[in-house]
C-alpha positions, 0 to 999 in steps of 0.5 A, a space after each residue: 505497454 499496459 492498457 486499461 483495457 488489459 484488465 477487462 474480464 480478467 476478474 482483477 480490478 485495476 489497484 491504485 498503490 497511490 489512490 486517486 482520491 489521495 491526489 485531488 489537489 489538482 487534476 493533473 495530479 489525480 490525472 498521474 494516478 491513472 497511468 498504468 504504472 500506478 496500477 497492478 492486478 487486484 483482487 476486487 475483495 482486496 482492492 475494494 474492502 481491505 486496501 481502501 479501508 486502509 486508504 480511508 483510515 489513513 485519510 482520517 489521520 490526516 484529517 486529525 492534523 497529521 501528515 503519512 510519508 506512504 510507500 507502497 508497492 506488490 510482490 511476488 507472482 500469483 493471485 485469486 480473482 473473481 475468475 480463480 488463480 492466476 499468475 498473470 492476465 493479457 496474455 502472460 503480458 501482466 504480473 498478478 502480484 500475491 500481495 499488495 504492501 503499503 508502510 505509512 510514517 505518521 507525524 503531526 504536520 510540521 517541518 524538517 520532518 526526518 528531524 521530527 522522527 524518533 521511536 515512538 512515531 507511529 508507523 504502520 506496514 500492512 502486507 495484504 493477500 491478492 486473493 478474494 475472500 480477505 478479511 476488510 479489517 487491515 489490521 489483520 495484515 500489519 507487519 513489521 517494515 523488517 519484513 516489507 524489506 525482507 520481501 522487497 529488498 528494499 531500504 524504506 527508512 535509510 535517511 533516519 538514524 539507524 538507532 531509531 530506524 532499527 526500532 521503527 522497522 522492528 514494531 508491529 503497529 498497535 495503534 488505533 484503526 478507526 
């Protein structure tokens, strides 16, 4: 079982894939943002540059009236922290993942939202390196959802219509980023 204490001078912060500034509503919603399987090894450039800028963007999008059905997630085994390279820490007990993924479906706020999707909803996926030395601009890392699935294995949008779901996930997202 992972602890906090796990991460300590391993040279990787504690990454959040749900972010807890996402989750204030209440406490015990901000609370379950610390449980460890909310948490993955990450490179403190990646966490704390390029992940939280994506994170602050898609909170101005919400800002703007919008609401993001976000999934995210880490693949593959290997990354550089502060220390150098690893592939795990606390004693080969915790994966270090190679990169950190995120894909967000934007929609203006409203209802019946899977009704409300068609091919021109914005969708962004970013698949970002665990290493040191990223660049802070996301929009280096945007992807197709094709390719988030292809590296995860999973399914992301098989409750849209496969007309529209084939588009969305086949796009690299070109849209604002500030």
């Amino acid at each position: 079982r992972a602890t906090s204490g796990d991460y300590t001078n391993s040279g990787f912060d504690r990454g959040h894939l749900c972010p807890s500034a996402d989750r204030t509503g209440t406490s015990n919603s901000n609370e379950n943002t610390f449980y460890m399987t909310n948490i993955a090894p990450q490179a403190p450039d990646n966490n704390q540059r390029t992940w939280a800028n994506f994170e602050n963007y898609l909170r101005s999008v919400v800002s703007d009236g919008n609401e993001i059905h976000i999934v995210s997630g880490v693949a593959g085994s290997g990354g550089t922290g502060r220390n150098g390279f690893a592939s795990t820490i606390d004693n080969g007990n915790i994966t270090v993942p190679d990169s950190f993924w995120k894909v967000a479906l934007i929609l203006p706020n409203g209802t019946n939202d899977i009704n409300r999707v068609t091919t021109s909803t914005r969708v962004i996926a970013i698949n970002v390196p665990n290493d040191q030395g990223v660049s802070s601009d996301w929009t280096q890392y945007r992807t197709t959802v094709n390719a988030i699935e292809s590296l995860t294995g999973y399914d992301l949008f098989e409750n849209i219509p496969n007309t529209i779901e084939s588009v969305l996930e086949s796009n690299v997202d070109n849209g604002p980023s500030s």
